[in-house]
Structure formats: C-alpha cells, structure tokens
C-alpha positions as CSV (number, residue, x, y, z in Angstrom):
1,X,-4.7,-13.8,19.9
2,X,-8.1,-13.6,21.1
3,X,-10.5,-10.0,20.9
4,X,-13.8,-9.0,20.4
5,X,-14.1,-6.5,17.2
6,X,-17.5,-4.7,16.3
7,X,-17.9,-4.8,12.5
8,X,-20.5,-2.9,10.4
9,X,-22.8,-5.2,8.8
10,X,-21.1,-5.5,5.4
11,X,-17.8,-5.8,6.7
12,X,-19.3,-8.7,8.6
13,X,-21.0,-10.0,5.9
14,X,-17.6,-10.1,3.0
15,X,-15.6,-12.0,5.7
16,X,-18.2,-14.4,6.6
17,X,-18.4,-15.3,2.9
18,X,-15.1,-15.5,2.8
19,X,-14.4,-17.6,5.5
20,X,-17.3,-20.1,4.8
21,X,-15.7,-20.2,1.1
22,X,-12.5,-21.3,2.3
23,X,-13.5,-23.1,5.3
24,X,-11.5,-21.2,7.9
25,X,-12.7,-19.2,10.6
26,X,-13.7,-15.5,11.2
27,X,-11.2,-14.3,12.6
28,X,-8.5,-16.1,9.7
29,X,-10.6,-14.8,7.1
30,X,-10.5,-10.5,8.7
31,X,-6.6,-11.8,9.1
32,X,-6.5,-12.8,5.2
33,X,-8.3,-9.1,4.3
34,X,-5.7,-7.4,6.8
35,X,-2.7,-8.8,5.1
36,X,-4.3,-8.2,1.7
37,X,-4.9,-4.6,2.1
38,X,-1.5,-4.2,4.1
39,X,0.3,-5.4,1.2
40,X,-2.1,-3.4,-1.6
41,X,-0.8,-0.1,0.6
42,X,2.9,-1.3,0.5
43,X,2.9,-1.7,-3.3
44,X,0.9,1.7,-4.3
45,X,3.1,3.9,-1.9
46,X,6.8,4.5,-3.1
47,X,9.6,4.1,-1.1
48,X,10.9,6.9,0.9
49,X,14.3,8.4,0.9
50,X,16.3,6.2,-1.4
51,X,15.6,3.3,-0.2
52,X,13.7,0.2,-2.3
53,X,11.2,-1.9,-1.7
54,X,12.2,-5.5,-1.7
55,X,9.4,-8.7,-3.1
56,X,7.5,-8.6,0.0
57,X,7.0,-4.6,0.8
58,X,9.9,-4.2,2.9
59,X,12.2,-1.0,2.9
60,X,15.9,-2.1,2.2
61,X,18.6,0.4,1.2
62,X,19.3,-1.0,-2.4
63,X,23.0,-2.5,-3.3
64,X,25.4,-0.2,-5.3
65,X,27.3,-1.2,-8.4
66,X,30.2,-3.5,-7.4
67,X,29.5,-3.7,-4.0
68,X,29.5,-7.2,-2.7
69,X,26.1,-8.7,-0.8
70,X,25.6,-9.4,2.5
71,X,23.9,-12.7,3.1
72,X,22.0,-14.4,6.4
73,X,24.4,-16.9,6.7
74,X,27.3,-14.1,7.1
75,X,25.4,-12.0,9.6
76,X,24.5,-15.6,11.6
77,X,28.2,-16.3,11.4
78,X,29.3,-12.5,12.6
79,X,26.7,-13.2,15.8
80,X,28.3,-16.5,16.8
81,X,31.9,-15.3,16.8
82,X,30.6,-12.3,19.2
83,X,29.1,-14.3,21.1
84,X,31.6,-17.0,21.3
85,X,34.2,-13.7,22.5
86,X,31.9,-12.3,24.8
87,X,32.0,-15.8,26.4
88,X,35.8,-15.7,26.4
89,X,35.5,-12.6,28.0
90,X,33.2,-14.1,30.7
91,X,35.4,-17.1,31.7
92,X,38.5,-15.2,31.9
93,X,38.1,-11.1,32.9
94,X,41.0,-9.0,32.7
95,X,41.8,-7.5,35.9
96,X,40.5,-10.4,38.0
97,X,44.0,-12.7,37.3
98,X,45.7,-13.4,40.4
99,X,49.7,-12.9,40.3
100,X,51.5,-15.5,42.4
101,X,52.8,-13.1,45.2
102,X,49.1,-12.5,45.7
103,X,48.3,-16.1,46.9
C-alpha cells in the first residue's frame, strides 16, 4: 500500500537507521516498528473476560478440562460438506420436481 506519512525528525531518523541497517526500505522498516510495538501492547495488556491469549497475541476462549480440540482440518472439513449440500440443494430444489401428470 502506498501513502505519504509526516514524521517528526527523530521518528524519521530511528527508522532510517533501521532500514539502512537491514537493508530494506522506509516504509518496511515503520512496518517492522508497527508490528513491534503492536505486539509489545498485546503482551503487557491482560486478556479480557476469560478469555486467553494464545503465542501470537490473539484472544481465544481457552479449552476446559476434558474437552476435546477443535482443529483446522475439522473446521476445513465441516465447510466442504456444507458446501457440497448447499450444492445438492442447488441442482435439485424441493418444490420445483415435476409430477408426471404435470407434463
């Protein structure tokens, strides 16, 4: 994404540094301080309303005892069979079959 940002000189001078440092750009080097001090934030604040905060900062609702785990691959699974029925549903609507009397 391309924009134009005014930055006070010291702001302007740590991400030059930076970026010359690690020979990237400007713009990847305000995007590295961004995601650093995004992350610093998610780690200080505690979570809200019993929920937990998973390896990378994100809220989750946290498993109970002996409940079983829902993976990616289930969830990918539970998408395709509704989509697979919805499908279904498409080629053949109720209501719309034709009785032989009608033809």
């Amino acid at each position: 994404m391309r924009t134009t940002v005014n930055l006070d000189d010291e702001a302007y001078e740590l991400a030059t540094l930076r970026a010359r440092a690690k020979g990237i750009s400007l713009g990847a080097a305000l995007g590295e301080f961004i995601r650093e001090a995004q992350e610093a934030r998610c780690q200080s604040m505690p979570p809200h309303g019993g929920l937990a905060r998973g390896p990378k900062g994100m809220l989750m609702l946290p498993a109970r005892k002996g409940s079983s785990v829902l993976t990616t691959e289930m969830v990918k699974k539970a998408i395709l069979k509704m989509e697979d029925e919805e499908d279904e549903r498409k080629a053949f609507p109720v209501g719309r079959q034709h009785s032989r009397r009608s033809l």
